[in-house]
N, C-alpha and C positions, 0 to 999 in steps of 0.2 A: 504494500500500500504506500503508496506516495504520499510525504508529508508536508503539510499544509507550510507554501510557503510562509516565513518571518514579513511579518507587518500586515499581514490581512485577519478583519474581522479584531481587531485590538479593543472592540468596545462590546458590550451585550450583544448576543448574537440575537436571540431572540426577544422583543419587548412587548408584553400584550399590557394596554392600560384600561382601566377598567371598561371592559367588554364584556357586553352583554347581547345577547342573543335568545329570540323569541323562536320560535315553530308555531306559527298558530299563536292561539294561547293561551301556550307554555312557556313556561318562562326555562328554557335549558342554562344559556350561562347569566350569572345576574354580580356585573358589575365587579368583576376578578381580576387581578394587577400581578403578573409577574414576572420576573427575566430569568433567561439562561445564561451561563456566560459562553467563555471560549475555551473549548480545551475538555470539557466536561460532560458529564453523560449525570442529565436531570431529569431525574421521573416526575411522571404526572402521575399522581396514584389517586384512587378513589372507587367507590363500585359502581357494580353495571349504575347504567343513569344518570351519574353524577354531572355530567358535562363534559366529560373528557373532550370524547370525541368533536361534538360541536364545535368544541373550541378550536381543535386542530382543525375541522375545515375552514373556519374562519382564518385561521392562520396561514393556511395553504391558499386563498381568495378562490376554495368551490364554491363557500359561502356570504354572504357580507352580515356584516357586523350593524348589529341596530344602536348601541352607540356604542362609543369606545374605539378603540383601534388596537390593529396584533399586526409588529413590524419584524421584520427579517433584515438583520444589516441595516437598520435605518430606515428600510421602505416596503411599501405595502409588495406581497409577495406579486402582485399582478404586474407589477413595474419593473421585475428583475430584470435583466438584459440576458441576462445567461442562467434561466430557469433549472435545467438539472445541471449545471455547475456548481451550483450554488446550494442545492437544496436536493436532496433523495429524499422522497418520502412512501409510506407505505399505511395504506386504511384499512377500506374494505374488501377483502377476494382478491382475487388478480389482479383487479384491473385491467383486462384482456377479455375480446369477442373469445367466447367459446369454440369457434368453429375455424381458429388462428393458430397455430403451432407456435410452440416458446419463442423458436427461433424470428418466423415471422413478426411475431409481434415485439420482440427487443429491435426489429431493424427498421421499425418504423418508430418508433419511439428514439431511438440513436440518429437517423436523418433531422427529426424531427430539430434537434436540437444542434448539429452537426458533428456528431459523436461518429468518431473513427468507428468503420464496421467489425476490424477484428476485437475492438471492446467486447460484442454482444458473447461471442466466444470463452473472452477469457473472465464475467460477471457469472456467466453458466456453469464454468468450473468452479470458482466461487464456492457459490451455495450448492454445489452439486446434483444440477441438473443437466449435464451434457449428456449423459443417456438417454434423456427422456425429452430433449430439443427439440425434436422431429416428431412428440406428438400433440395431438390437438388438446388442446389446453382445456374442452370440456370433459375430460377424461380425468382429469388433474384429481388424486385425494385432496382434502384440505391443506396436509402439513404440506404437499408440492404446489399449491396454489400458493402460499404464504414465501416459500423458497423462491418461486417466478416474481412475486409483488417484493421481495429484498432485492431480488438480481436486478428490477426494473429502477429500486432507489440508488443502488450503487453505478448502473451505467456513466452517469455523468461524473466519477467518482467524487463525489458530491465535500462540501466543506462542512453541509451539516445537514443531519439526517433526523427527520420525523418519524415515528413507526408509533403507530397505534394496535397495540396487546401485538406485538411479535412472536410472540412465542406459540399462541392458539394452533393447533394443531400440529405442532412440532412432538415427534417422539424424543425420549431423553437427551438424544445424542445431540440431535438438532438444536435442544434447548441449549445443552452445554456451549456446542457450537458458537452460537450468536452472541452468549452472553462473552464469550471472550474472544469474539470478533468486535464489539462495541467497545471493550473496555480497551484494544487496540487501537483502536478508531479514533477515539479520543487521544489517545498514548501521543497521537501524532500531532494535536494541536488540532483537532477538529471538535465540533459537536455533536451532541445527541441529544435529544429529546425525546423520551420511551414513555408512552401510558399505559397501566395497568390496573387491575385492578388485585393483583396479587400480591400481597404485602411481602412475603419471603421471597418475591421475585427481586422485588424494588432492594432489598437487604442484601443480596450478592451484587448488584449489577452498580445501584447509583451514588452516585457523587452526594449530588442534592436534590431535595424534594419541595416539590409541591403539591401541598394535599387540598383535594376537592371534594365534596359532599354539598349534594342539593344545588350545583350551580354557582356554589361559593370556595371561595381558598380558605379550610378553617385554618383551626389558631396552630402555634408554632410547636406543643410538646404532643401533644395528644390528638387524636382523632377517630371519628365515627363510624366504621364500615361494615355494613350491614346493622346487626344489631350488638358489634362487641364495640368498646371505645377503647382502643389499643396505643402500646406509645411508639411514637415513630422510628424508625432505626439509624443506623448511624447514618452519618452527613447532616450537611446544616438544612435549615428552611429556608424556603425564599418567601419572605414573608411581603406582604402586599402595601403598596406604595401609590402615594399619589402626584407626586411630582416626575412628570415625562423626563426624562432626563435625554435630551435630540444629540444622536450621536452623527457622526459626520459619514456622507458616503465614501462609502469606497471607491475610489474613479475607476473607470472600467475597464478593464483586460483583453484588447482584443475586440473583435466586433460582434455587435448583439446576435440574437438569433435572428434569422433572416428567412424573408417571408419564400423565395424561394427552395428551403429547405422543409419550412412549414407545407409546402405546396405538393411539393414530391415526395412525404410521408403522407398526406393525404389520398395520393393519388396512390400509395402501395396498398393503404388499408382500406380504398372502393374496391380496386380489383383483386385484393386477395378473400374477399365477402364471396360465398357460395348464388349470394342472392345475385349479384352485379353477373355472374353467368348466364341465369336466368333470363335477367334484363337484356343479355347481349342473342340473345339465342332467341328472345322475342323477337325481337329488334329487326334481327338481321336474317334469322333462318326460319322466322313466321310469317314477314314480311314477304319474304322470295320465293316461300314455297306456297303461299297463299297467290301472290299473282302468279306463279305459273298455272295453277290449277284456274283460278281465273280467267285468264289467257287461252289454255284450253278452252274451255266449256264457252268463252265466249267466241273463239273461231266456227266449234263444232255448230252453234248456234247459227252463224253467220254462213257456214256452208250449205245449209239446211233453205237456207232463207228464214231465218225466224229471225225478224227484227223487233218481233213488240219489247222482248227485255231491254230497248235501248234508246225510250223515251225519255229519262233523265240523265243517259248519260250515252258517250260516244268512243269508240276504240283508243280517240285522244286520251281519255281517262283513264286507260288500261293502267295497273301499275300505283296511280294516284290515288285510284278507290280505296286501297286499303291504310291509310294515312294510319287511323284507328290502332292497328295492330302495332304500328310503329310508336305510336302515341301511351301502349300499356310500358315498353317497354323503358320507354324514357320518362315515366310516372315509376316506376321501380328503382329506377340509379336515382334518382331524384329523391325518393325516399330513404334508400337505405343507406346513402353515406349521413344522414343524420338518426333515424332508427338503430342503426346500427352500435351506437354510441351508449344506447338505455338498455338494451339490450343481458337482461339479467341473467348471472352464474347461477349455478347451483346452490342450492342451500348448505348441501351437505361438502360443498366444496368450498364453500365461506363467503358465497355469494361477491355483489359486487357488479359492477358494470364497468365498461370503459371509459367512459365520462371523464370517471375522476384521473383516469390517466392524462386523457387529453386533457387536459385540463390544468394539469399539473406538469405536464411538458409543454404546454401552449396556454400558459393564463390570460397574453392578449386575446380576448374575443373574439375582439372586430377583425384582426389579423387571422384569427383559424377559421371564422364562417367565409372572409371574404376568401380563404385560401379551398374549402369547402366549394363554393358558390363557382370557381374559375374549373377546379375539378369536376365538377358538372358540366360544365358551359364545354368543357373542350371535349371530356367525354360523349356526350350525347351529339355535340355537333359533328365529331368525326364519324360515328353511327350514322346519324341522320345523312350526312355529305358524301358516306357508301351507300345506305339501305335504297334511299328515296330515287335517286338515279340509276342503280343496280332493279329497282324493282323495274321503275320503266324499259328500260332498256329486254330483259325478259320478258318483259308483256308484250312487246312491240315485236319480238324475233318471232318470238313464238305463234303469233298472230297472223304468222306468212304473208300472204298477198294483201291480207285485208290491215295490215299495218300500215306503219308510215316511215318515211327514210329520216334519217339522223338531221338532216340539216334541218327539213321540215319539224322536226321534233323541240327542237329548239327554240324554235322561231312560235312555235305554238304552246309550249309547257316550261320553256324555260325557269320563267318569273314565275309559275306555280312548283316548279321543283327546287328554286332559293327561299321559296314563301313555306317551303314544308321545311326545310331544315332550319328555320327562324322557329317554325311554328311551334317544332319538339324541343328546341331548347329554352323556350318560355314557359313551354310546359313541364320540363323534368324541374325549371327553378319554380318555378307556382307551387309544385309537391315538393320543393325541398325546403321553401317556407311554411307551407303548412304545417309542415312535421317538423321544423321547428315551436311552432307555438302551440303543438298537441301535444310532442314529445314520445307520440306512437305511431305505428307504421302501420295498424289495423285500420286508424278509422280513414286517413287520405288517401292511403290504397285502396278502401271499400268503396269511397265518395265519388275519387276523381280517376277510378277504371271503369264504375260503373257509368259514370256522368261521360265519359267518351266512346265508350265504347260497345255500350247496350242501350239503358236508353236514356238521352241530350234531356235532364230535365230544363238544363240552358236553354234550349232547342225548342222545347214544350212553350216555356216561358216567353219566347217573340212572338209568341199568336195572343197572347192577355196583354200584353205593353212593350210599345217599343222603346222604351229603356232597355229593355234584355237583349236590342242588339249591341249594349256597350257592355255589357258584362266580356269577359278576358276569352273565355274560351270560343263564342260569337262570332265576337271580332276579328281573333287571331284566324278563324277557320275561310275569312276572306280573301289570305292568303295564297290559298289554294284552291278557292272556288273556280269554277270554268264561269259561270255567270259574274262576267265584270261589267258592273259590279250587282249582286245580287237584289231580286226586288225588297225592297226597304231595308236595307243591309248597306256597311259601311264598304266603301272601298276597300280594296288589299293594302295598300299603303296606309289608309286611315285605321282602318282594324290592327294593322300589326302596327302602329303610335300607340293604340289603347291596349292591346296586349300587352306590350313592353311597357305603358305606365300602372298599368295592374302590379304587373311581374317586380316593376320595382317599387314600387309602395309598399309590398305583400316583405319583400327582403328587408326594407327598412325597418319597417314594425317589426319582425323575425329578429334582427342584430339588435334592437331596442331592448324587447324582452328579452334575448337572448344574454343580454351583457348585465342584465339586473337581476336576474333571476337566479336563484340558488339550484346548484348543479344539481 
């Protein structure tokens, strides 16, 4: 382990001043004041309920603080510059999609921040999981889900490290393990901050203590847990203060995390999702194989002489009719690189979701939806910029004699085949707002598959008022209409204005709540 170079972190590592923190209400922390320093390994002790935890997500900025404030190095955790440089930390579960292998998921959380790849290697030896890299992380026991959420805090081989109840499902050895990996850890001039609620845990492992009961730091000899009142063990108390004492920053080392890096961990953890297959396989191989089968059935028609099937639509269409299918698929990437994020562990694994990952490798907000938001945009539009003219182009071949030549094809469908690859990436960011401000993937996939693709209650709604040809999906669908522009319908160009001020109004509201909201 590498020791913390001489003159960094010289003042309280950690500062929380009287922070207080509601759920509802519940009152979880109420008005608690106290520091770490450097170099030292300080328990939070107290039982289930006490606040522990709360406090550490406030501390980590999953949560915000209803008053008070909890500072790391002088500044709120959200404003790090170098988030796992700075800070490892470890809560609930893994912190990892189920359906992610160890390895995966360390190398997107390592981009994330720009952490060298052969790190994720030598963290896995670590905590001794390099056997078990290669499997999928819903598989994980608990004490190996707890081993992956340590290996995820030491990646950035961190200056000071958070772990809440570390040791939960660790058998003996592991327990041994950690408590004289932390008391190294420190050895070297770094910190630790460990909660528990196990008094004999706190008695081999900490320095000093801070004891909590009811949301509160009690007093400095004795204290409450459960229903024995016991006296504290050795190390001093950090007993609670009310003068902030503002320590200076640390200037910064190098350059911040960068939004590029944010961008291309994003882009590893859409397409390593079982779902974004799905999405691509709609997309692209529901899309092709639906107009060819269309294509057929409509030449067979045309050979026949049966032209009544082709009073609302014409051979030009071939290809474009099925927009719809294309339109499930880019509603599915669109949902699930933010679904994917809530997406809950096992119980009996120690639960947990990826959030707090993200979260705590990417505490700018605004910076992971916008980096979120471009990974959609380029995803779906390079789909849409293959599917849509791939479809055409098979409906057209296939259609023989009764088709139409390439140049002609252009000159006729061009502007509805750039109006359909607009159309699906407004649409994949519409579902990727919405499932921001649900925070599930059941009800905008229920809403906005069904509302495209079975049956328009948008669609319904322009026969009761013509308002509802300005609603987003309406509008945008002028894009592709053959009727320019359609009767009491907005032009293509005007419709795709109002889709795209839908789309982003719908994103601004989304990073609004998204950056206030408790993870």
């Amino acid at each position: 382990m590498t020791p913390a170079p001489p003159g960094r972190m010289l003042y309280d590592v950690i500062d929380v001043v009287n922070l207080t923190k509601r759920h509802g209400r519940k009152l979880a922390v109420n008005d608690i004041s106290f520091t770490a320093v450097r170099g030292r390994v300080t328990g939070f002790l107290g039982p289930n309920g006490a606040g522990k935890s709360s406090t550490l997500r406030v501390l980590l900025g999953l949560d915000s603080a209803d008053a008070g404030s909890a500072l790391i190095a002088g500044a709120p955790y959200r404003t790090l510059r170098h988030p796992l440089r700075t800070v490892g930390s470890l809560l609930d579960g893994t912190g990892a999609h189920p359906s992610r292998t160890a390895h995966a998921h360390l190398r997107w959380v390592a981009r994330s921040n720009g952490i060298r790849k052969d790190r994720v290697d030598e963290v896995l030896e670590i905590v001794g999981l390099s056997d078990a890299a290669g499997k999928r992380v819903g598989r994980y026991s608990l004490g190996m889900g707890r081993r992956l959420g340590l290996a995820t805090a030491l990646l950035g081989d961190p200056e000071l490290l958070i772990l809440d109840e570390p040791v939960n499902g660790l058998d003996p050895g592991g327990i041994r393990w950690i408590r004289r990996f932390l008391t190294e850890f420190a050895a070297t001039g770094r910190t630790v901050l460990l909660s528990s609620h196990l008094m004999a845990e706190m008695a081999d492992i900490a320095d000093d203590l801070v004891v909590i009961s009811g949301g509160r730091v009690v007093g400095p000899r004795t204290a409450r847990c459960g229903h024995r009142r016991v006296r504290l063990p050795r190390g001093r108390v950090l007993r609670p203060h009310r003068a902030h004492r503002r320590a200076p920053r640390r200037p910064p080392e190098g350059r911040g995390q960068s939004v590029s890096d944010i961008v291309i961990a994003e882009f590893r953890k859409l397409l390593g999702l079982p779902a974004s297959l799905v999405a691509v396989a709609i997309s692209v191989l529901g899309t092709l194989g639906l107009a060819a089968l269309s294509a057929l059935s409509m030449r067979a028609a045309l050979d026949r002489g049966d032209t009544a099937r082709f009073t609302d639509h014409t051979t030009t269409d071939a290809g474009l009719d099925l927009l719809p299918v294309s339109a499930v698929g880019a509603i599915v990437l669109g949902v699930v690189v933010i679904s994917s994020e809530y997406r809950s562990h096992r119980d009996d694994a120690g639960g947990g979701r990826q959030i707090s990952t993200t979260l705590t490798s990417t505490p700018r907000r605004s910076a992971l939806l916008a980096a979120k938001v471009i990974v959609v945009t380029v995803t779906t539009g390079a789909l849409a910029a293959l599917t849509v003219p791939a479809a055409v182009l098979v409906s057209q071949t296939l259609l023989g004699e009764h088709g139409h030549p390439l140049g002609d094809l252009v000159d006729r469908v061009g502007w509805r085949v750039a109006g359909s690859v607009v159309y699906l990436v407004l649409t994949a960011l519409l579902a990727c707002a919405v499932t921001v401000l649900t925070r599930s993937g059941v009800i905008p996939l229920a809403l906005l598959i069904a509302n495209t693709s079975l049956v328009s209650v948008s669609l319904l709604l322009t026969r009761v008022t013509a308002l509802a040809r300005y609603l987003p999906d309406v509008a945008g669908a002028q894009m592709v209409s053959a009727n320019y522009p359609a009767q009491d319908m907005l032009g293509p160009f005007a419709g795709g204005l109002v889709m795209a001020a839908w789309t982003v109004v719908m994103l601004v509201v989304a990073a609004v709540v998204f950056a206030r909201r408790d993870a």
